[in-house]
C-alpha positions in Angstrom: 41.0 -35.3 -2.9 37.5 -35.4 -2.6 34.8 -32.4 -1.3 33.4 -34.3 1.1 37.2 -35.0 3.0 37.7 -30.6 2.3 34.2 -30.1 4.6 35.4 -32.7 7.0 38.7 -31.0 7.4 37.3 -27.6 7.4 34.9 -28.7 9.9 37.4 -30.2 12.5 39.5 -27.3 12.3 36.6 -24.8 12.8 35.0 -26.6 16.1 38.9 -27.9 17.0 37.2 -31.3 18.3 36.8 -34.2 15.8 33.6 -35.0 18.4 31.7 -31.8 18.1 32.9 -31.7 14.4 31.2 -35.1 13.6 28.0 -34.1 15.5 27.8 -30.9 13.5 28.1 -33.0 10.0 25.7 -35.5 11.7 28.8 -38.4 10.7 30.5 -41.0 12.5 33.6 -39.8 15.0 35.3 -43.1 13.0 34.3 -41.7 10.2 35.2 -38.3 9.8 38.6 -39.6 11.4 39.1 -42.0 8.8 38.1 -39.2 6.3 41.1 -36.7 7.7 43.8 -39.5 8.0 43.4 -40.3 4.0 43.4 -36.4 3.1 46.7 -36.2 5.3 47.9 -39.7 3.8 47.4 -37.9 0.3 49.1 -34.8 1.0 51.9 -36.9 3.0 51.7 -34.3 6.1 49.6 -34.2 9.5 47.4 -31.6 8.8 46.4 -31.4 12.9 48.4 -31.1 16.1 46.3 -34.1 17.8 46.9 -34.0 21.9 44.1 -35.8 24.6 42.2 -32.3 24.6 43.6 -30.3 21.9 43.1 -30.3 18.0 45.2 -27.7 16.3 46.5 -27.0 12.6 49.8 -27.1 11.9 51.2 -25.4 9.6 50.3 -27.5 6.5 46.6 -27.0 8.0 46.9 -23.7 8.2 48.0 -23.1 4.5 45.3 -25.8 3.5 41.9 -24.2 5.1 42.5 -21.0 2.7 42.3 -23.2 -0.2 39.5 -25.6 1.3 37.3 -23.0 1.9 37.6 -21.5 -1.5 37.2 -24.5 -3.1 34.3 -25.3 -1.3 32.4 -22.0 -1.7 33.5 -22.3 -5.2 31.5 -25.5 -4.9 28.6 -23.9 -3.2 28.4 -20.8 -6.3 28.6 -23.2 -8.7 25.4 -25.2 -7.6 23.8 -22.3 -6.6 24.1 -20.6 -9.9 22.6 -24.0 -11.5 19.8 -24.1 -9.0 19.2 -20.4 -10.1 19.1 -21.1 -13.8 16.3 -23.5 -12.8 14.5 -21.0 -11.4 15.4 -22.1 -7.6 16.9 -20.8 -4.7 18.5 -23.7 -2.5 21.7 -24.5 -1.1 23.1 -22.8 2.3 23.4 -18.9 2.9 26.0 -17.9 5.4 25.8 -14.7 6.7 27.9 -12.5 9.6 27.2 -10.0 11.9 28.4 -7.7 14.7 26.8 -7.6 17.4 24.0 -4.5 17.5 25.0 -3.7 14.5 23.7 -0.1 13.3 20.8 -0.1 10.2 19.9 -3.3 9.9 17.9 -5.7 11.6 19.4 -8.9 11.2 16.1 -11.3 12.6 13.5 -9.6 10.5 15.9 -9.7 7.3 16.6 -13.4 7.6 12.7 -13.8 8.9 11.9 -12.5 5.4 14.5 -14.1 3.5 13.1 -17.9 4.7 9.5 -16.7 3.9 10.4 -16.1 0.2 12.7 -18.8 -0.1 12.4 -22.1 2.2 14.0 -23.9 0.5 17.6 -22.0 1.2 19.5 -23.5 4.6 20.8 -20.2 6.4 23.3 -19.9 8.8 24.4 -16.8 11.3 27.4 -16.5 12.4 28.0 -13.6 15.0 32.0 -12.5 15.3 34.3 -9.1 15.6 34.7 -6.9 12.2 38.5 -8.8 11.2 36.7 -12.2 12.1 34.4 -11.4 9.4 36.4 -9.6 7.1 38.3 -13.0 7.1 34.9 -15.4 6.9 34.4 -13.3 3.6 37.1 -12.9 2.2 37.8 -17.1 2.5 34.3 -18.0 1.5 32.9 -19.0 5.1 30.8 -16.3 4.8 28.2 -14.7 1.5 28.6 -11.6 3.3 28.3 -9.5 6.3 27.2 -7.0 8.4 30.3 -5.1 10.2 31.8 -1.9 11.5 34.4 0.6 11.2 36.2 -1.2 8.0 37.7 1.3 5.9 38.8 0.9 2.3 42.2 -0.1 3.0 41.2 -2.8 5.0 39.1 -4.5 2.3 39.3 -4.5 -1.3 35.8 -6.2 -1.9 32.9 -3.7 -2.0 31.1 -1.7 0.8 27.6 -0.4 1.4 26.7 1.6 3.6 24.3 1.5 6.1 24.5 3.5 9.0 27.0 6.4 10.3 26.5 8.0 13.6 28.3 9.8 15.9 29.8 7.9 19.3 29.0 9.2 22.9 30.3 8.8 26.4 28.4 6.7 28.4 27.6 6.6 32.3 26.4 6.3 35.2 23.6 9.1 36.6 26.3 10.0 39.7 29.1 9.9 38.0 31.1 13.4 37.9 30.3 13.5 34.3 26.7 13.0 34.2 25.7 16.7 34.5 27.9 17.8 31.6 26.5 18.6 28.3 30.4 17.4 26.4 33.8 16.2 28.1 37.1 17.4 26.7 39.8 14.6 25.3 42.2 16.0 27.7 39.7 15.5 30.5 40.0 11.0 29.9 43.2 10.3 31.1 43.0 8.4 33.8 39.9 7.3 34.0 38.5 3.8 33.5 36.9 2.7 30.7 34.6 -0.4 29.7 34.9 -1.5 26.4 34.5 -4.6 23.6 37.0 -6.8 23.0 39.7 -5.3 20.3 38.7 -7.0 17.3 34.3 -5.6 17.9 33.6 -2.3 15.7 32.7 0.0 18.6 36.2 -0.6 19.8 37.6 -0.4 16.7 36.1 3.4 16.1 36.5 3.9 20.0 40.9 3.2 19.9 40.8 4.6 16.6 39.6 7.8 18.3 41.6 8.1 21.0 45.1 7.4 19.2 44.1 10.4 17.1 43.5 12.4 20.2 46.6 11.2 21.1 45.0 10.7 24.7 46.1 6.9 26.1 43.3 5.2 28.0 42.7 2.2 30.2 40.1 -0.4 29.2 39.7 -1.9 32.7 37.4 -4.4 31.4 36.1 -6.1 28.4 32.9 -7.7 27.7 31.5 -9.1 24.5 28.0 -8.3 24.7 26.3 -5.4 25.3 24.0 -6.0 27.8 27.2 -6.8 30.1 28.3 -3.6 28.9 25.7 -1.6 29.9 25.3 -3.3 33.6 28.9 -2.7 34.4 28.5 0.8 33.5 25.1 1.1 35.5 27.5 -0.2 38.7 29.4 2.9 38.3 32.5 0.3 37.2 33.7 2.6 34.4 32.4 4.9 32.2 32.3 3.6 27.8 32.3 5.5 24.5 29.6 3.7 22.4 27.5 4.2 19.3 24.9 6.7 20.4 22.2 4.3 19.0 23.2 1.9 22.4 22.1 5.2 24.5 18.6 4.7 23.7 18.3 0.9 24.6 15.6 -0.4 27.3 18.8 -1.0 29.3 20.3 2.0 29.1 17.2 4.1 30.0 18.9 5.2 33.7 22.3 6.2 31.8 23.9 9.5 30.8 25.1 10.0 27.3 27.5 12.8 27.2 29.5 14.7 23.8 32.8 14.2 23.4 34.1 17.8 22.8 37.0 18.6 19.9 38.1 17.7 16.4 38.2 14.1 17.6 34.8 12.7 17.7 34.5 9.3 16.6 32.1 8.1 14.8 30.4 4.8 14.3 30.2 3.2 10.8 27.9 0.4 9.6 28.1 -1.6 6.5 27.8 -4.5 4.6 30.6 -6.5 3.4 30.8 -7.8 -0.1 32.8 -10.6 -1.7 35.5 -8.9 -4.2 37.0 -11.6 -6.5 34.1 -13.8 -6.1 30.7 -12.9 -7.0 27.5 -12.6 -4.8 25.3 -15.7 -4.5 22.2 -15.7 -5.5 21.2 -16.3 -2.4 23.6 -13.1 -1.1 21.7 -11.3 -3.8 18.5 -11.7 -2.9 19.1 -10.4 0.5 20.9 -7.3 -0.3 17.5 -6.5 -2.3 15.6 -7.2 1.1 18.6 -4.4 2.8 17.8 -1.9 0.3 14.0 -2.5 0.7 14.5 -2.8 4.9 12.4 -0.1 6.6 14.8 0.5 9.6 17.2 2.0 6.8 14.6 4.8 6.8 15.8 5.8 9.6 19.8 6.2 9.7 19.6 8.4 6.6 20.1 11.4 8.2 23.2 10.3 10.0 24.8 9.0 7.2 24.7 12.3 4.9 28.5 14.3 5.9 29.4 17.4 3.5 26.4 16.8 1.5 27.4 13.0 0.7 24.7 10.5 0.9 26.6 7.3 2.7 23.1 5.3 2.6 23.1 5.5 -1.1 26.2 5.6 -2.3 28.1 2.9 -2.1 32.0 2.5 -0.7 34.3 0.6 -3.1 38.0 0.0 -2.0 40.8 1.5 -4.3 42.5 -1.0 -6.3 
């Protein structure tokens, strides 16, 4: 079992298509077939479910990818530690974020990042919080940006960035509009616009509202924000968001309004840190550019509850 047949495997079951697969590792089709039949020959098992439009793991697949992807981050660390015993930085750094993620500023950190080292490939992989929870914890991802992931969710470490509360979002002549808060028990019934389940706002949003012990309709689900925004602008629903969504360009004609009680949710941001595995150096050098990022200047405030400074302190899961 070679490296190279783990990245062609990993690849084909990441795109699901041994076309785009190939494409994407700028190989022959024949050859990254040929590749996966001898890796299947060796382990004597298919490792994909092979239709005329389908590529799927089985279960053999399924139990392999862990392992491939460890092994080949284990790969990656080990030639990046080399590389930084030479005194370079090269190799690939994988990074994950949610989308409009609070505290950070993804482009201008990776902007910086390739200025001081252009020699590093990086890659940017934008998925829900449990996507990337998983990308980290298997070694597709160095690390990530995500939201509302609490200690018991991940045993790796946790910084900070950003905590803020979450408002309720609508249009200007909707009923709510001239409120200054809505009560919990005031929701039922009305129609909501959210993320899809596995995006931090609607993690923090469900979250909330099971505590309130209010049930709510999500009448429908977008993945972007903009989308988000627009349906709400349409009058289509109303949408509990991080207040930092309020003041987008987009949102300028929108109504943010409290949410009233001992239920408030609230909107957490941080970076997600490899536990078992070390960082990178690569993953190293950018958390220094995080901690040096001007924009953290200005989520300090929001992050300080019961004199507890969430910017600086960082969040380690219990053992």
């Amino acid at each position: 079992m070679e490296l190279r047949q783990l990245e062609h495997f990993v690849a084909v079951a990441e795109e699901q298509h041994f076309t785009r697969a190939a494409e994407r590792l700028a190989v022959s089709q024949s050859g990254l077939s040929a590749s996966v039949r001898a890796l299947e020959q060796e382990l004597r098992t298919p490792l994909f479910s092979r239709t005329t439009r389908t590529v799927r793991l089985t279960e053999a697949g399924r139990a392999l990818l862990v392992e491939a992807e460890r092994t080949l981050a284990g790969a990656r660390a080990a030639r990046d530690a080399v590389d930084a015993v030479r005194g370079l930085l090269r190799g690939t750094l994988t990074l994950g974020v949610e989308q409009c993620v609070a505290g950070v500023s993804p482009a201008r950190l990776l902007a910086a990042f390739h200025r001081e080292h252009p020699q590093m490939e990086l890659r940017l992989r934008q998925e829900g919080t449990s996507s990337l929870l998983d990308g980290v914890a298997g070694g597709r991802l160095d690390l990530a940006f995500a939201a509302t992931v609490g200690p018991a969710e991940w045993r790796g470490e946790l910084v900070p960035l950003a905590r803020e509360p979450m408002v309720l979002l609508c249009a200007a002549g909707h009923p709510y509009a001239g409120r200054a808060e809505v009560g919990w028990e005031e929701l039922p019934g009305a129609s909501f616009i959210d993320f899809h389940p596995d995006w931090g706002p609607r993690r923090a949003a469900d979250e909330a509202f099971a505590a309130a012990g209010v049930r709510r309709t999500v009448a429908l689900e977008v993945n972007d924000v903009h989308s988000l925004l627009e349906l709400v602008q349409e009058g289509l629903g109303i949408a509990v968001v991080p207040h930092h969504f309020s003041r987008k360009p987009e949102a300028a004609r929108l109504v943010a309004v409290e949410l009233a009680g001992p239920h408030r949710p609230v909107y957490e941001s941080v970076v997600v840190l490899p536990g078992a595995r070390g960082l990178s150096p690569g993953a190293r050098s950018l958390m220094r550019l995080v901690r040096e990022d001007p924009v953290r200047e200005r989520v300090r405030e929001p992050a300080r509850e019961a004199g507890r400074d969430l910017e600086r302190e960082p969040v380690r899961a219990q053992p």
